[in-house]
PyMOL commands that place a pseudoatom at each C-alpha (Angstrom):
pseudoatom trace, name=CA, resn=UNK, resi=1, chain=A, elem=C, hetatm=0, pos=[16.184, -7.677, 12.446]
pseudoatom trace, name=CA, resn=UNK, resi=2, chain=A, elem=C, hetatm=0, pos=[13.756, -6.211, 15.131]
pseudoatom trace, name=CA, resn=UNK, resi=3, chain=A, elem=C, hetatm=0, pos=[16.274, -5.658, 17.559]
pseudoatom trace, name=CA, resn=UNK, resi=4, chain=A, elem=C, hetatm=0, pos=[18.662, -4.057, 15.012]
pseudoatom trace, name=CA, resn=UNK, resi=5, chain=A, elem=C, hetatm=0, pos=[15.118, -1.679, 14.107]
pseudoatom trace, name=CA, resn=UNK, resi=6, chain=A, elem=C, hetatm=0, pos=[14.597, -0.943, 17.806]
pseudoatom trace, name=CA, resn=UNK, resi=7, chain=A, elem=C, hetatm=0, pos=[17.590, -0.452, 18.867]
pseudoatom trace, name=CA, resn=UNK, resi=8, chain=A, elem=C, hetatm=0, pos=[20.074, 0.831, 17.026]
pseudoatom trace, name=CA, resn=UNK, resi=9, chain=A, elem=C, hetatm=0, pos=[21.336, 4.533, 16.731]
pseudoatom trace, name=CA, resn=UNK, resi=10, chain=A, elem=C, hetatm=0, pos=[20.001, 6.658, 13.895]
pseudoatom trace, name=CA, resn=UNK, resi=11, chain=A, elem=C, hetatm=0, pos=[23.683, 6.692, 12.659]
pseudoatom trace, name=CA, resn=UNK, resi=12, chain=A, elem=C, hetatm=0, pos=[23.777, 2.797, 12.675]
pseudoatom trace, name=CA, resn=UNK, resi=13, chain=A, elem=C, hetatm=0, pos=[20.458, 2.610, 11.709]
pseudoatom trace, name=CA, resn=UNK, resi=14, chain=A, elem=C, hetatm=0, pos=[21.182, 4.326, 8.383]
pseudoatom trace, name=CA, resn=UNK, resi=15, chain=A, elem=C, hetatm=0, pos=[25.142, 2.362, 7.662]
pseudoatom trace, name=CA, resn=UNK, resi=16, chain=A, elem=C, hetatm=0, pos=[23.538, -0.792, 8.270]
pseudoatom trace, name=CA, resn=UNK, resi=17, chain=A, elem=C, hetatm=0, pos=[19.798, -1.177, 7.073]
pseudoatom trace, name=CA, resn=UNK, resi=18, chain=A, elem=C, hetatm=0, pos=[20.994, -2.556, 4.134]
pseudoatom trace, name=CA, resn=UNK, resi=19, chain=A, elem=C, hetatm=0, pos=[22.947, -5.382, 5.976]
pseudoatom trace, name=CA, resn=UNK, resi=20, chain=A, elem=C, hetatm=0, pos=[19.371, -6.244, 6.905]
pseudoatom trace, name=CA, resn=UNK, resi=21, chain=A, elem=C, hetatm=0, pos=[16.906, -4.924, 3.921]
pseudoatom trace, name=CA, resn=UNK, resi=22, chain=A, elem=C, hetatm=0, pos=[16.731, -4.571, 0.564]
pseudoatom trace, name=CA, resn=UNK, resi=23, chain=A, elem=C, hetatm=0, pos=[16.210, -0.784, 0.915]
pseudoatom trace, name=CA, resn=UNK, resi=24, chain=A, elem=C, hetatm=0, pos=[15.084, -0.091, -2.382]
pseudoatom trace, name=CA, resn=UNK, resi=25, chain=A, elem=C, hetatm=0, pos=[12.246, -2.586, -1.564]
pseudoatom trace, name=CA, resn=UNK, resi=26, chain=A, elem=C, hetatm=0, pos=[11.458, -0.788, 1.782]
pseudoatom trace, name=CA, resn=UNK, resi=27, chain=A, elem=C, hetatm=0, pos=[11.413, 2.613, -0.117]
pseudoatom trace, name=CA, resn=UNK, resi=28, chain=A, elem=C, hetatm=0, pos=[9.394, 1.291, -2.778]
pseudoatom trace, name=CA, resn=UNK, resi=29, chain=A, elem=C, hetatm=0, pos=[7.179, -0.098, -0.634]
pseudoatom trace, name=CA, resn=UNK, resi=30, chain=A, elem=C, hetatm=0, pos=[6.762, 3.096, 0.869]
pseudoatom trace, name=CA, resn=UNK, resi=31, chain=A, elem=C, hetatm=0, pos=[5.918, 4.958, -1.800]
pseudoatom trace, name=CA, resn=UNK, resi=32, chain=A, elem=C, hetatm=0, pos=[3.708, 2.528, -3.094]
pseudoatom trace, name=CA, resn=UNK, resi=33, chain=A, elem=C, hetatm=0, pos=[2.055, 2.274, 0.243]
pseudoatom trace, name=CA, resn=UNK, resi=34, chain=A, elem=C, hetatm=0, pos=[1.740, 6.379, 0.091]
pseudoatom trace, name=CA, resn=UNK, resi=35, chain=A, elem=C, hetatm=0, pos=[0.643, 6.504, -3.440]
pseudoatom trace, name=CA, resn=UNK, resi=36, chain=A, elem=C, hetatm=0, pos=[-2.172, 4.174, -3.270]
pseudoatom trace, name=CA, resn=UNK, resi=37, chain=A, elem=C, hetatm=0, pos=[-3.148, 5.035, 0.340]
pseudoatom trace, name=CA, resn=UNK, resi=38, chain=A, elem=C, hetatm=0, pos=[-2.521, 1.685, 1.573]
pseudoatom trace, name=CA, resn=UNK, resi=39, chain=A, elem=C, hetatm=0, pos=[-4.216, 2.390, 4.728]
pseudoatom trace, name=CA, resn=UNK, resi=40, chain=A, elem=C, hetatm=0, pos=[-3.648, -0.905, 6.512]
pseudoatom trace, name=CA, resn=UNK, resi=41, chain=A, elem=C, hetatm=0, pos=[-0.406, -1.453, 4.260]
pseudoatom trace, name=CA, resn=UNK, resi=42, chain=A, elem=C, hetatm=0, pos=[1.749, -0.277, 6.999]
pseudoatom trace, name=CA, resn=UNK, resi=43, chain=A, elem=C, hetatm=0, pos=[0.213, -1.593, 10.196]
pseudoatom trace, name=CA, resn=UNK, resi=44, chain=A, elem=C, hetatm=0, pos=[-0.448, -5.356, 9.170]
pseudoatom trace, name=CA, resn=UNK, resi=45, chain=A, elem=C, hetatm=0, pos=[-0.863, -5.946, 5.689]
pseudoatom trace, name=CA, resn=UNK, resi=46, chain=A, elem=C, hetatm=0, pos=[2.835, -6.085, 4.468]
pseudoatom trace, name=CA, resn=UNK, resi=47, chain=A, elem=C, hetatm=0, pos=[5.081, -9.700, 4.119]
pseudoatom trace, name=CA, resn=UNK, resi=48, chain=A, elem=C, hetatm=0, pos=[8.691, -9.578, 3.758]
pseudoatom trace, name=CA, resn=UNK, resi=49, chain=A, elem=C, hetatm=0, pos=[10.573, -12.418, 1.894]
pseudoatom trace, name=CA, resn=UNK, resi=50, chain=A, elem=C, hetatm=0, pos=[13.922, -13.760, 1.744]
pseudoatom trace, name=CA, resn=UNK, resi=51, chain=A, elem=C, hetatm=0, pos=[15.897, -15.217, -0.207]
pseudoatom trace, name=CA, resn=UNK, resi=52, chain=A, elem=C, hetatm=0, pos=[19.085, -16.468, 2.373]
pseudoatom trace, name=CA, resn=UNK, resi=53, chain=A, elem=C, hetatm=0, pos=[17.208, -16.014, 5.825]
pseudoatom trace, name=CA, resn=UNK, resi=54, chain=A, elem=C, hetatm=0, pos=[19.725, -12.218, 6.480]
pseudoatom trace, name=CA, resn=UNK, resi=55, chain=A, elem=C, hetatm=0, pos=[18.860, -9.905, 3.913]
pseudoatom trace, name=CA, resn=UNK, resi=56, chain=A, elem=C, hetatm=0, pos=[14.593, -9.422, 3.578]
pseudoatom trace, name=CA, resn=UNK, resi=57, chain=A, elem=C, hetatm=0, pos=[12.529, -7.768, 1.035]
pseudoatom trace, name=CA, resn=UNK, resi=58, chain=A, elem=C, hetatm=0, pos=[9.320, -5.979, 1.171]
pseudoatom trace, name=CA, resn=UNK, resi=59, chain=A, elem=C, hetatm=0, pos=[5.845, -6.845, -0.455]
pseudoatom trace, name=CA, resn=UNK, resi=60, chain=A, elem=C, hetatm=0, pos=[2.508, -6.034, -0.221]
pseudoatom trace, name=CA, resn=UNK, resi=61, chain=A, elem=C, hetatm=0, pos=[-0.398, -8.466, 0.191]
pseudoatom trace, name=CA, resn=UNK, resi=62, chain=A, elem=C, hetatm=0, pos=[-4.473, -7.636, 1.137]
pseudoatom trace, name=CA, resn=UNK, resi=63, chain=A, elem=C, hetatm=0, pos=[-4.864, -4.686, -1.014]
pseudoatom trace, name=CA, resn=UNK, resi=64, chain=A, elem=C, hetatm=0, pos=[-8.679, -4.022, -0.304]
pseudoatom trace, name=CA, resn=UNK, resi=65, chain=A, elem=C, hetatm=0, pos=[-7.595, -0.550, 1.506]
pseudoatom trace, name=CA, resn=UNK, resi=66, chain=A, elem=C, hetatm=0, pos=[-6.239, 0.990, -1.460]
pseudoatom trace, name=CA, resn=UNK, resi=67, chain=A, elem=C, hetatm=0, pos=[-7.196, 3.925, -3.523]
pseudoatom trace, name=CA, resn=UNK, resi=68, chain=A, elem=C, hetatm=0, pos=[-9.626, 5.387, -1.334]
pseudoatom trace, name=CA, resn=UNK, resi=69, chain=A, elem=C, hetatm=0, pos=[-11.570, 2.382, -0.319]
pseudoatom trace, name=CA, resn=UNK, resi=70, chain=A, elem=C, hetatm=0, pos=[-11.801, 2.398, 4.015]
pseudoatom trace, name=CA, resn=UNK, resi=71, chain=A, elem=C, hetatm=0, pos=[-10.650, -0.607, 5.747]
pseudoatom trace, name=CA, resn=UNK, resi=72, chain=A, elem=C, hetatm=0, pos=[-14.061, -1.670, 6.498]
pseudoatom trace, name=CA, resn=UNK, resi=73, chain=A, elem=C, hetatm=0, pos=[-15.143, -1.273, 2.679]
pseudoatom trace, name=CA, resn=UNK, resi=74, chain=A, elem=C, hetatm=0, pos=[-17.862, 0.619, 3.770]
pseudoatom trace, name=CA, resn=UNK, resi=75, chain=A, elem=C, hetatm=0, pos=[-17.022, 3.968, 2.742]
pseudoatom trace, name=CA, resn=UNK, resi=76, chain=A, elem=C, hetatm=0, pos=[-14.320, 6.423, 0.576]
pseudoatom trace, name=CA, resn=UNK, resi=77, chain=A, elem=C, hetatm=0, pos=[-11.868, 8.276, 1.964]
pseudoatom trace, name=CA, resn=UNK, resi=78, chain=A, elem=C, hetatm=0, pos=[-10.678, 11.725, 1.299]
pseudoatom trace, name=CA, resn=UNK, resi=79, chain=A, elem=C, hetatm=0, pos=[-7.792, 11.794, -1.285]
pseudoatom trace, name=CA, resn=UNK, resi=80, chain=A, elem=C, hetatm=0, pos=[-5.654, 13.844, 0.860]
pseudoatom trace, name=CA, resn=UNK, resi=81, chain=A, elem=C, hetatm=0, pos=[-5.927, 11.064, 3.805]
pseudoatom trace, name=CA, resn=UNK, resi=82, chain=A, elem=C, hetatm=0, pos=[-3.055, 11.441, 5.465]
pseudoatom trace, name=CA, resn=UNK, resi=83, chain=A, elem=C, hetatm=0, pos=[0.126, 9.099, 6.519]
pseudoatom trace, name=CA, resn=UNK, resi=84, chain=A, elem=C, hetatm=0, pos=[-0.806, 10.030, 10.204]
pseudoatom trace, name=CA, resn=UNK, resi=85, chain=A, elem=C, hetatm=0, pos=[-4.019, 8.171, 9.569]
pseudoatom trace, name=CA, resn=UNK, resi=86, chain=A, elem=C, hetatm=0, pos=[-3.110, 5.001, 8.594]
pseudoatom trace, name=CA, resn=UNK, resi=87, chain=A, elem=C, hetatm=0, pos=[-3.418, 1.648, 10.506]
pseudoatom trace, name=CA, resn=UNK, resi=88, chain=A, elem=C, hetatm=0, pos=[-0.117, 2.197, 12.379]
pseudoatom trace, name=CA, resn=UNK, resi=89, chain=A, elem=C, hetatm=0, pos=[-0.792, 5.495, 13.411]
pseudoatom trace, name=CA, resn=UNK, resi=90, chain=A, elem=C, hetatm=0, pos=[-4.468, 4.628, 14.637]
pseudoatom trace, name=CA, resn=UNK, resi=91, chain=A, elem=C, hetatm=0, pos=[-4.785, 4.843, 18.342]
pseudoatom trace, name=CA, resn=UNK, resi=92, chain=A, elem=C, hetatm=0, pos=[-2.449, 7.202, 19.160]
pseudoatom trace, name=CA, resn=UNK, resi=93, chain=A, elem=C, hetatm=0, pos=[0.493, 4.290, 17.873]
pseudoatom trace, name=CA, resn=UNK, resi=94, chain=A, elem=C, hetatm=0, pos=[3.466, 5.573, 17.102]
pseudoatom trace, name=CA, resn=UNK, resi=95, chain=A, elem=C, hetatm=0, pos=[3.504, 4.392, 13.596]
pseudoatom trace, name=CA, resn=UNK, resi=96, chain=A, elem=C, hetatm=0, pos=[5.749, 1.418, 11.915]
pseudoatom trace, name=CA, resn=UNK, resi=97, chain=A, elem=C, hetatm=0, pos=[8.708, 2.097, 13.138]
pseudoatom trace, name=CA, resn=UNK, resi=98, chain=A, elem=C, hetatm=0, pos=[10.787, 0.487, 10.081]
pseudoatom trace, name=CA, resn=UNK, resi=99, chain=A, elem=C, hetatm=0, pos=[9.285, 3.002, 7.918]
pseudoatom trace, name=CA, resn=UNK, resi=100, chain=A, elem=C, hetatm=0, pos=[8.834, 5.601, 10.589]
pseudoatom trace, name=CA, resn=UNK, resi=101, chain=A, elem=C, hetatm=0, pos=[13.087, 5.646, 10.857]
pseudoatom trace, name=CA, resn=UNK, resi=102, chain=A, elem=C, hetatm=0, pos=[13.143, 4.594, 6.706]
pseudoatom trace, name=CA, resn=UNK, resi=103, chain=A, elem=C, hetatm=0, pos=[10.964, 8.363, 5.914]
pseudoatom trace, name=CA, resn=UNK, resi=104, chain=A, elem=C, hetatm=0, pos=[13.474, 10.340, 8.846]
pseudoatom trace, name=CA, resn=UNK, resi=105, chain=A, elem=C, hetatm=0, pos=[16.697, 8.921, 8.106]
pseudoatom trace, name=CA, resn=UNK, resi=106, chain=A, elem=C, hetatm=0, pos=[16.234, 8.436, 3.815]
pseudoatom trace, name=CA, resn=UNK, resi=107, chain=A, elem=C, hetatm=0, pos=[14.113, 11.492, 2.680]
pseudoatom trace, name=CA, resn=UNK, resi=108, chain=A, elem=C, hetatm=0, pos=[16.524, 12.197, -0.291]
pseudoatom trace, name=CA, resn=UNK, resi=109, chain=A, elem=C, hetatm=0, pos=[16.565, 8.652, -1.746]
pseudoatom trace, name=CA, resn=UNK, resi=110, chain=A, elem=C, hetatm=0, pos=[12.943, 8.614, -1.193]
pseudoatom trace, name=CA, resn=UNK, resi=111, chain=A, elem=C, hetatm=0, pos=[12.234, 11.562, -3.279]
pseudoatom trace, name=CA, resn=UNK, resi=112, chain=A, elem=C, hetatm=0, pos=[14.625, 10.602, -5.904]
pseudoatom trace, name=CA, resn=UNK, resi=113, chain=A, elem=C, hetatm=0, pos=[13.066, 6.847, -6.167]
pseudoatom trace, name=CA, resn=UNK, resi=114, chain=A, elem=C, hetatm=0, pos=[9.420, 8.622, -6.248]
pseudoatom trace, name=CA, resn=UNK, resi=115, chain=A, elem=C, hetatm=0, pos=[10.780, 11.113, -9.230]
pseudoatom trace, name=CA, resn=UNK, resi=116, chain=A, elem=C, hetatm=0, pos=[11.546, 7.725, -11.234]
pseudoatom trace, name=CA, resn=UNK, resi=117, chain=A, elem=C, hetatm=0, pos=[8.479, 5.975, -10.336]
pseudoatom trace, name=CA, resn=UNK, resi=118, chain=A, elem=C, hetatm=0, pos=[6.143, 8.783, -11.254]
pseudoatom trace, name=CA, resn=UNK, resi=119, chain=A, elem=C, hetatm=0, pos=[7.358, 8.888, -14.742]
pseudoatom trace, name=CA, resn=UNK, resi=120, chain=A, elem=C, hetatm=0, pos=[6.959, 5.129, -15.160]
pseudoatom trace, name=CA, resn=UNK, resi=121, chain=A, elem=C, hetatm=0, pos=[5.258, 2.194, -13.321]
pseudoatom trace, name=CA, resn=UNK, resi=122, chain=A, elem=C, hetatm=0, pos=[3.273, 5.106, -10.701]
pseudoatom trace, name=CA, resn=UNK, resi=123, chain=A, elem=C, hetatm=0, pos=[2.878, 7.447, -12.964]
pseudoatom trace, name=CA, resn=UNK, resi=124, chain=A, elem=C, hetatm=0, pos=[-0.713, 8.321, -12.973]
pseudoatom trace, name=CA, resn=UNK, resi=125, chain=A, elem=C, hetatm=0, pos=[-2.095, 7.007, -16.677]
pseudoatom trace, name=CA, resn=UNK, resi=126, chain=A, elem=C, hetatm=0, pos=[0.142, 3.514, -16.709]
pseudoatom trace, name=CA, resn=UNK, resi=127, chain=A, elem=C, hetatm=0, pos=[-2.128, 2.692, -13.048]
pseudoatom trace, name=CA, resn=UNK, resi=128, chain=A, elem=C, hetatm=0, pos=[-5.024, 4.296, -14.532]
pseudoatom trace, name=CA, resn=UNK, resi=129, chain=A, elem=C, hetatm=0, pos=[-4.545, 2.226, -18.022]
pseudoatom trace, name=CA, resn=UNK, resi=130, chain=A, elem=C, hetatm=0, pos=[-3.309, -1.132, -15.463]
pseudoatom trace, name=CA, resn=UNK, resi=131, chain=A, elem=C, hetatm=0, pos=[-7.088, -1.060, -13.688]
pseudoatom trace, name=CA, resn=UNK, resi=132, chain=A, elem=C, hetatm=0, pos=[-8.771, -0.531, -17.419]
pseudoatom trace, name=CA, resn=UNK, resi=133, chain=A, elem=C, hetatm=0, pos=[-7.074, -3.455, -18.430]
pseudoatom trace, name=CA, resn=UNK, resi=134, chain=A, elem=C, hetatm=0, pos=[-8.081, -5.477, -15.519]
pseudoatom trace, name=CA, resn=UNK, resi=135, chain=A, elem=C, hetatm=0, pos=[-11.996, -4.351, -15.992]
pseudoatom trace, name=CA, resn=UNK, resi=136, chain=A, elem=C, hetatm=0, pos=[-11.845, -5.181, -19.286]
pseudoatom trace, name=CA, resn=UNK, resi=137, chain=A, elem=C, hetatm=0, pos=[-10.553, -8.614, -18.787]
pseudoatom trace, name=CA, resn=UNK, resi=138, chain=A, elem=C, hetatm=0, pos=[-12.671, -9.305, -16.214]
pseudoatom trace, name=CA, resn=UNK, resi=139, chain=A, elem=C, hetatm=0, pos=[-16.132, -9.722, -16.939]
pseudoatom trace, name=CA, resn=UNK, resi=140, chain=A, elem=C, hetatm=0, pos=[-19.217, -7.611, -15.294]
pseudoatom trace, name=CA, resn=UNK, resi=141, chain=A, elem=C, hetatm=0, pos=[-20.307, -11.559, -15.464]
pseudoatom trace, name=CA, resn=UNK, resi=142, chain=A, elem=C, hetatm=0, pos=[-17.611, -12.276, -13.189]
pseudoatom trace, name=CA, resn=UNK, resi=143, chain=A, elem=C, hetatm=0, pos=[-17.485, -9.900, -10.998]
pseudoatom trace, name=CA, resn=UNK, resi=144, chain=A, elem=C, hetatm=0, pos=[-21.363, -10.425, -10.239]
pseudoatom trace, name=CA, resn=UNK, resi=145, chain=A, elem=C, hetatm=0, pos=[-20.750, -13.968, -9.663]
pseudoatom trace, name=CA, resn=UNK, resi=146, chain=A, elem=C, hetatm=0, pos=[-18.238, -13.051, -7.153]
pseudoatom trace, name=CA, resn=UNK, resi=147, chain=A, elem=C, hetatm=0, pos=[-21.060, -11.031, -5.132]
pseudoatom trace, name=CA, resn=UNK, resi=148, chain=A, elem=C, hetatm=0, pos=[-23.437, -13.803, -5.372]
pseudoatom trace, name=CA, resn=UNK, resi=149, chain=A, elem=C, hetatm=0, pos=[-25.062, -15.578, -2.395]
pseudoatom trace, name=CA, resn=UNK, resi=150, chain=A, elem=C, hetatm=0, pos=[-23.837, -18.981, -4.249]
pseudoatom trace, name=CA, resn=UNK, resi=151, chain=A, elem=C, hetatm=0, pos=[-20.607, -18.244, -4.063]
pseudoatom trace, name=CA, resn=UNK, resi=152, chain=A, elem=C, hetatm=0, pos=[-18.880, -19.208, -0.983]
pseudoatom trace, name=CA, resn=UNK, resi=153, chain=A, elem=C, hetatm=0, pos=[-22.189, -19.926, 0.708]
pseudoatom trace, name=CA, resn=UNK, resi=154, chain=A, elem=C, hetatm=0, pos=[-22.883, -15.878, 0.570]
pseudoatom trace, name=CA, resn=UNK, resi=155, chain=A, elem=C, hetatm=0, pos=[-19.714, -14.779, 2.127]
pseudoatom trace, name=CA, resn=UNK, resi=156, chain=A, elem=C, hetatm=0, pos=[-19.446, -11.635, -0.059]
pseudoatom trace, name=CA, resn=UNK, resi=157, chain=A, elem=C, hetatm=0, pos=[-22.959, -11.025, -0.517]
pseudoatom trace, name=CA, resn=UNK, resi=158, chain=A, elem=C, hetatm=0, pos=[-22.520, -8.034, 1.657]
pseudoatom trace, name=CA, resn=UNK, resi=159, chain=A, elem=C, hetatm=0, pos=[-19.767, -6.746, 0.672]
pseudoatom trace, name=CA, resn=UNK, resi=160, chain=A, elem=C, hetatm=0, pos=[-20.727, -2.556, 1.259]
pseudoatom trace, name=CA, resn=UNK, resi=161, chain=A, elem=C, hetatm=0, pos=[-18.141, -1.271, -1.473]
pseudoatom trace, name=CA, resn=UNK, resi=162, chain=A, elem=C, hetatm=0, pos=[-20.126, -3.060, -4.462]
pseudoatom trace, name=CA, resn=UNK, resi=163, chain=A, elem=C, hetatm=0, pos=[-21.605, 0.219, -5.242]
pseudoatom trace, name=CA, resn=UNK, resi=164, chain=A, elem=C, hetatm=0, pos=[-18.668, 2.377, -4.440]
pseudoatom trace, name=CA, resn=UNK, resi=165, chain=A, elem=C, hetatm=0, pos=[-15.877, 1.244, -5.325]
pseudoatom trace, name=CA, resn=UNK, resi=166, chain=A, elem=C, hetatm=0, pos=[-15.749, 1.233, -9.134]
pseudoatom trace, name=CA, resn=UNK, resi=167, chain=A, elem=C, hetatm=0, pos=[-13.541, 2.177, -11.804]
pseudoatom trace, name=CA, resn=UNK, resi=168, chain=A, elem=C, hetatm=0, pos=[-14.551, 5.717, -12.027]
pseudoatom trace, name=CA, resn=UNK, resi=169, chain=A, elem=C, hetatm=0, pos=[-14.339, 6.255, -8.456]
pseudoatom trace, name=CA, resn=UNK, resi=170, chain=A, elem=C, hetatm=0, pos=[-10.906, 4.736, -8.589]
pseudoatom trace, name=CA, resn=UNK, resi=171, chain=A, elem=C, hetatm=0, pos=[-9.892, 6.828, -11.712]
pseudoatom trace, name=CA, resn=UNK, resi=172, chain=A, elem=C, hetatm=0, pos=[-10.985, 10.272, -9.757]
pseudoatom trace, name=CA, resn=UNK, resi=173, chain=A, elem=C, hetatm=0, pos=[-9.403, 8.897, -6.540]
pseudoatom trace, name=CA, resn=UNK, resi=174, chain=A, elem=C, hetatm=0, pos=[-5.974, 8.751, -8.222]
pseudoatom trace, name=CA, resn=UNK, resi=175, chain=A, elem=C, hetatm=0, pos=[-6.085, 12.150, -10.093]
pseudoatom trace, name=CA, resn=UNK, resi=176, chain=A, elem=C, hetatm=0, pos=[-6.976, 13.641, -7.012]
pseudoatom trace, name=CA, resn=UNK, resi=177, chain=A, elem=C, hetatm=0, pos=[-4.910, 11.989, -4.926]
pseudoatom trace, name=CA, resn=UNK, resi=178, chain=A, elem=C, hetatm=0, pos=[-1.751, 12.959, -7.292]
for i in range(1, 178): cmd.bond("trace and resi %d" % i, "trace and resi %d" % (i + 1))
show_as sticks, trace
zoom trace
């Protein structure tokens, strides 16, 4: 799979992906990624699963650089951060080359997968109304508990985005960012 990435043409690269990838995973992925400024989503945060050891999938995992939150936690970025920023750009990188080649070579099927996603599961209210619903059913309680020194002998006692990172601050990151 990384030789057939690195190597081949863009011709081949385009035919055969899908011998290789789910595509529609890697493009949602993408978006997602895009949407939700996954910052460190495309350098090292990303896991790819498989169901017969050929064909692999894309998922995300370590969301805590998402909707405008820095990779250290200690600050907010800019809703217009852009792509060029992110984790695999940093240091002059050239980027993820998977998705560098996936945004050249499928820019139509991109935008058409992003026109159906922004009506539904991106569209700006349902992951508005999906972090509501998680702040509701979680428990100031809770979430206090989680930044207390007992818990896991203080690990996340200094957390810096306690104060920044909230549901308003998401809600305005994602109106702004769309």
């Amino acid at each position: 799979v990384i030789n057939f990435v690195r190597t081949s043409s863009d011709v081949e690269f385009k035919a055969n992906l899908g011998e290789y990838f789910d595509v529609e995973s890697l493009i949602d992925y993408n978006i997602f990624m895009l949407v939700c400024c996954g910052l460190d989503g495309m350098g090292k945060n990303q896991l790819y699963f498989t169901y017969d050891g050929v064909k692999w999938l894309a998922s995300a995992y370590d969301l805590d650089s998402t909707w405008g939150l820095y990779t250290d936690g200690g600050s907010i970025v800019a809703p217009n951060y852009s792509r060029y920023l992110y984790e695999d750009y940093a240091f002059d990188r050239e980027g993820n080359l998977l998705y560098y080649r996936l945004e050249k070579l499928f820019p139509e099927e991109i935008k058409a997968r992003y026109a159906q996603l922004k009506t539904g599961a991106l569209s700006m209210g349902n992951i508005i109304g999906k972090f509501e619903h998680f702040m509701q059913t979680c428990s100031k309680d809770l979430v206090a508990e989680d930044y207390a020194p007992t818990t896991a002998n203080g690990a996340f006692a200094g957390i810096p985005s306690q104060t920044t990172n909230n549901l308003q601050q998401i809600r305005n990151f994602i109106a702004s960012r769309y």
